[in-house]
N, C-alpha and C positions, 0 to 999 in steps of 0.2 A: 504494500500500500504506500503511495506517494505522499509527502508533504501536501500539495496543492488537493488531496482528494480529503484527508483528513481535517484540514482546514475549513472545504465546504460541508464537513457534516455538523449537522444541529447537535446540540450540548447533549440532550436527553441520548440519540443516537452515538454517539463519542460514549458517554458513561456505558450503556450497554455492550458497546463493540469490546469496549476494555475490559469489560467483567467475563464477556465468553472468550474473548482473546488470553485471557489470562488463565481461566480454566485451560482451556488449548496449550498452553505453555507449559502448565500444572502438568497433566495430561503426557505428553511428550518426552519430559525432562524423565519423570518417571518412568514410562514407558523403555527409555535410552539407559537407566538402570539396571533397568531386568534384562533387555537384550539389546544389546548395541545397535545403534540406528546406521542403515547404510548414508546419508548423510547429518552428521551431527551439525554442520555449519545453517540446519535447519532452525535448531532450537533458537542460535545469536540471530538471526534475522527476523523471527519470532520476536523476542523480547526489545529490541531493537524496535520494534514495531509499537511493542506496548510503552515503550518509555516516550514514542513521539505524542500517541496520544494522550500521554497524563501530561506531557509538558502543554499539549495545549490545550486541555483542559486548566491545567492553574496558568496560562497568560490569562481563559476568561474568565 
């Protein structure tokens, strides 16, 4: 997900994407626990993900 697509989405939509994106994360990381993921470079682009939208959530 892009900067410019995160940016047009409404607050209400931004908080929910971050709570399933974040399960999704949860989810994953665990998953890469128990058996090794054939790309692990998945999970940093994941969180990576979730860290742009909380930052722009607290710009609004």
């Amino acid at each position: 997900m892009k900067q410019e697509e995160i940016v047009k989405m409404s607050t209400e939509d931004l908080k929910s994407r971050v709570l399933s994106t974040g399960e999704q994360l949860a989810s994953m990381k665990f998953n890469h626990k128990m058996t090794p993921m054939e790309n692990p470079l998945r999970i940093r682009g994941m969180r990576r993900i979730v860290a742009r939208m909380m930052t722009e959530l607290a710009k609004r």
